[in-house]
C-alpha positions, 0 to 999 in steps of 0.5 A: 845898749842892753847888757843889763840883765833881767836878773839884776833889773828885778833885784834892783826892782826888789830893792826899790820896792821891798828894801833889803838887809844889810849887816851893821856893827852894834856896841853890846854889854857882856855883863859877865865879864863887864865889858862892850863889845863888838857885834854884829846884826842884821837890819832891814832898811828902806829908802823912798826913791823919789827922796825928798820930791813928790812922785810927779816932780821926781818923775819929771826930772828923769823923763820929762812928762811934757814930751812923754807920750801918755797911756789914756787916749784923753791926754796928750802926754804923760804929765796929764796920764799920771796925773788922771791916775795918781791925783785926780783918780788914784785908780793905779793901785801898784805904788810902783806903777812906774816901773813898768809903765811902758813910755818909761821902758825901764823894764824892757828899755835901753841901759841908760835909761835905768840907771838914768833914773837910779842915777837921779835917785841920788841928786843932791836936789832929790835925795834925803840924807836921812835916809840910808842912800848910801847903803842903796847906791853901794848895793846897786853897784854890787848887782850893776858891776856884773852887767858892767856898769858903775855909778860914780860922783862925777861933780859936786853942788853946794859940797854934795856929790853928783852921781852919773853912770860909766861903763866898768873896762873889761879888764875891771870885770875880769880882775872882779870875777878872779876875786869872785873866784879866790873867795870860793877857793880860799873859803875863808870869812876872813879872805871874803872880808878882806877881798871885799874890803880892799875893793870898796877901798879902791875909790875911797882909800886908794892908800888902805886898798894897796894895803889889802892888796899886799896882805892878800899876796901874803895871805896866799903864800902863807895857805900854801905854805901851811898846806903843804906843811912846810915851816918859814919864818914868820919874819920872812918879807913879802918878797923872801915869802913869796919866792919860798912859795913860788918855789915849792909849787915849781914856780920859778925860773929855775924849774923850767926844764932846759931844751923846753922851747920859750924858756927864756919867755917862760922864765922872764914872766915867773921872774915878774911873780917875784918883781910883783912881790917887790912892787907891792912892798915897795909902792905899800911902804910909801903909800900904804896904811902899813906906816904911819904919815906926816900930816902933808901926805897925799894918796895916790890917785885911786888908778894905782890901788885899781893896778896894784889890786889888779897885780895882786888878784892876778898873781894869787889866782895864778898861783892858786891855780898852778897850786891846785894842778900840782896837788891834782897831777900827784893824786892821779 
């Protein structure tokens, strides 16, 4: 299978041979007023992909050089090829030879034979856990996601998790691009960070994803709302706040002309906006972070935070998007 792209295979490249940024949270001292805070900054990091393995043994582990063919007539495998070259010789000048060292294929090969290797990049018996592999594992599944591709822990040693690779469902990849799409509408640093956020929490904080998932219904009622100009109460529920929106851009039951054919179907699926809205609230109050927990709480498994983000991605993108042809249709 080769759904990964050469796009992503050169930015997962990049990573493994350059680094890349990420935005971390530093405490700052605001001398003025006396008091920390705060703030952010941006800070270059860098991991060794072999982690605490010399090259040979780390290569070995993904490949098996023995059984690899070599690219020097002289020897009859890839162990003895790379040795000659790297050792013995040191004549191969690139320190990243390998990635396009062509009995690996990882440039040009199947799939799984990437993310094999990026896969062995995180064993706990390669790994250092001094360097910053959680930051590259999170980023390789932000390029691999598009390409429909996940790294996941699949099993523990000794306390340590072991990572393999699984194929993201369509549906997963669908509810991703529609979150992709309401950060653009919305346009809002705000909505980017909590769209962001309620994903990564889906695996790690099923309860704390349902949450976020809820504030963003609320978070969409409420711009269409307040773009609109009409008032509501700020003590309005989720349930009372979203049938005041659905309401106001005509989507309700009630607003389905008579004699239009498939009312009553059309009817049944605005109905299910509003029993969304209640299933939020309700699966929220019992699971969500919204309230606080007795020590013997157990989190749903992270399956109904995919479902409850999934709901709620849904139902914002359908309603933004009803929104925006009504806010068209009355400017033509």
């Amino acid at each position: 299978m080769k759904n990964i792209t050469d796009v992503t295979r050169m930015e997962i490249f990049d990573c493994i041979k350059n680094g890349f940024d990420i935005i971390e949270e530093v405490v700052r001292y605001d001398s003025t007023y006396e008091r920390e805070y705060i703030d952010e900054q941006s800070v270059h990091i860098r991991m060794t992909f072999c982690g605490k393995l010399d090259e040979l043994k780390f290569l070995d582990r993904v490949f098996d050089l023995k059984k690899t063919p070599s690219t020097d007539r002289r020897f009859k495998n890839a162990e003895g090829d790379i040795w000659q070259h790297t050792v013995n010789n040191d004549d191969w000048q690139d320190p990243f030879w390998f990635l396009d060292y062509k009995p690996f294929n990882l440039e040009n090969g199947e799939d799984k034979t990437l993310l094999n290797f990026l896969c062995e990049m995180f064993h706990p018996a390669v790994r250092d856990e001094k360097q910053p592999w959680k930051h590259y594992l999170e980023k390789f599944n932000e390029l691999l996601k598009f390409d429909g591709y996940e790294l996941y822990v699949k099993s523990y040693i000794s306390g340590r998790s072991v990572y393999d690779w699984k194929i993201i469902k369509s549906s997963l990849k669908v509810v991703e691009r529609q979150m992709s799409e309401i950060k653009i509408n919305f346009n809002s640093e705000y909505v980017d960070t909590q769209v962001d956020l309620m994903y990564r929490l889906i695996e790690t904080a099923p309860h704390s994803a349902i949450g976020k998932a809820k504030e963003l219904l609320e978070i969409c009622c409420k711009t269409i709302l307040d773009e609109k100009g009409i008032m509501y109460s700020t003590e309005l529920d989720l349930i009372q706040l979203m049938k005041v929106a659905c309401e106001s851009i005509d989507l309700s039951p009630k607003k389905v002309p008579d004699g239009v054919k498939g009312k009553d179907i059309a009817g049944r699926i605005l109905g299910n906006l509003a029993n969304i809205s209640q299933g939020m609230s309700e699966l929220r109050n019992l699971y969500g972070d919204g309230h606080g927990k007795n020590k013997n709480f157990q989190p749903l498994p992270p399956r109904y935070a995919n479902l409850a983000v999934g709901a709620s991605v849904t139902a914002v993108h359908f309603m933004w998007d009803t929104y925006q042809e009504r806010k068209t249709r009355k400017k033509l």
